[in-house]
Residue, then its C-alpha position, 0 to 999 in steps of 0.5 A: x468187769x470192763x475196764x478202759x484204758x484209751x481205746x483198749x478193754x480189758x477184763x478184770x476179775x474180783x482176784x486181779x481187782x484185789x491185787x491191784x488195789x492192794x496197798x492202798x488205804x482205801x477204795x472210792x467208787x465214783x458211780x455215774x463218772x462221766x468224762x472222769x474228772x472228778x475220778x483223775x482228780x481225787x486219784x492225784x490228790x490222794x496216792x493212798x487212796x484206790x478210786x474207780x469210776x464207773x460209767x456206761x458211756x466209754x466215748x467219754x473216758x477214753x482220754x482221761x482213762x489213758x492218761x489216769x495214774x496207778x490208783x485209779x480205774x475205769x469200768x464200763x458198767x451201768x449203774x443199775x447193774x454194778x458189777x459183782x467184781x465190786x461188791x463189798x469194796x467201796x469204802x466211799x461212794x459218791x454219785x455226782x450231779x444224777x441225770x437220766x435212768x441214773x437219777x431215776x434210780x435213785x429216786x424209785x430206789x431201783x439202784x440201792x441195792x446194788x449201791x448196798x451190794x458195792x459199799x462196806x459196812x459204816x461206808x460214807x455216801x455222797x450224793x450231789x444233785x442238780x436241781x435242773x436234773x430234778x426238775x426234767x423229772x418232775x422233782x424240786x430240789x427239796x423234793x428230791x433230796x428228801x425222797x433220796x434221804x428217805x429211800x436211803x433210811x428206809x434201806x438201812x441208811x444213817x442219813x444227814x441233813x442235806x445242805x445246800x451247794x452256792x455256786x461258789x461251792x459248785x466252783x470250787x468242786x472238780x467236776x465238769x459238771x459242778x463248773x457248768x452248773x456254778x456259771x449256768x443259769x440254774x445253779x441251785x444243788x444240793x448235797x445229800x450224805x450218808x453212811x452204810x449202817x456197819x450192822x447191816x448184812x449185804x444182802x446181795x454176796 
């Protein structure tokens, strides 16, 4: 697996990836992390807590990656081809605000079962959408989360309701993107959770 940290790439394996999260209570997997905030944030807010954010686009995490604090990561990585080095880790996924071949994943259902393969049994996910995103791919808001909540329960998923996010919430929320939405022009969102069933067998080892 590709780790950045500034300008420097360095390579981890599942044994050295074990090692370093060693110690902490939990594992949070970050998908689609963009410039890291929202990773930074969570890593400084929770010291038991081992987050990492994985994204295809190194430019943007150089910064927050060279300045992140012991229990966070980044990896460089493409959504639709996580890591082997993660699977099994994730105690909690989230994938904030989806766009491009990331949002595509999701809808077709191309991205679930590596997002299976990274999570543990009974692990919580968090998916927030933004209703601009879906609607360049040809989605509602509410079409679009109901496909999500369907794909997801068809996988093996425990879905709960989706709620909708004011742009108080999307505010109040550390991501860059949640704070260009909350005073954009468009800032409908909608926030889809759910959990990994504990019964069900990974089936990618």
């Amino acid at each position: 697996m590709e780790i950045i940290q500034g300008k420097a790439a360095l390579f981890m394996d599942k044994l050295t990836l074990a090692e370093r999260a060693s110690g902490y209570d939990r594992i949070h997997l970050d998908i689609g992390t963009g410039d890291g905030r929202y990773v930074e944030h969570l890593a400084r807010a929770n010291p038991r807590l081992f987050v990492i954010g994985i994204d295809a686009c190194r430019e943007n995490l150089r910064e927050r990656s060279r300045r992140a604090p012991l229990n966070a990561l980044f990896a460089i990585a493409n959504a639709l081809a996580l890591p082997p080095e993660l699977h099994g880790a994730a105690s909690q996924v989230t994938i904030n605000f989806p766009w491009g071949s990331l949002l595509n994943g999701l809808l077709s259902g191309d991205l679930l079962t590596g997002l299976e393969a990274v999570m543990r049994p009974g692990a919580a996910l968090d998916i927030r959408l933004n209703g601009g995103a879906l609607a360049e791919a040809g989605w509602s808001l509410e079409e679009g989360g109901a496909r999500m909540r369907e794909r997801l329960a068809a996988y093996g998923f425990t879905m709960q309701p989706t709620t909708h996010l004011s742009a108080a919430a999307l505010k109040a929320y550390p991501t860059t993107w949640a704070k260009r939405l909350a005073f954009g022009r468009d800032p409908r969102a909608a926030h889809v959770r759910g959990a990994r069933r504990a019964d069900i067998v990974t089936r990618i080892a």
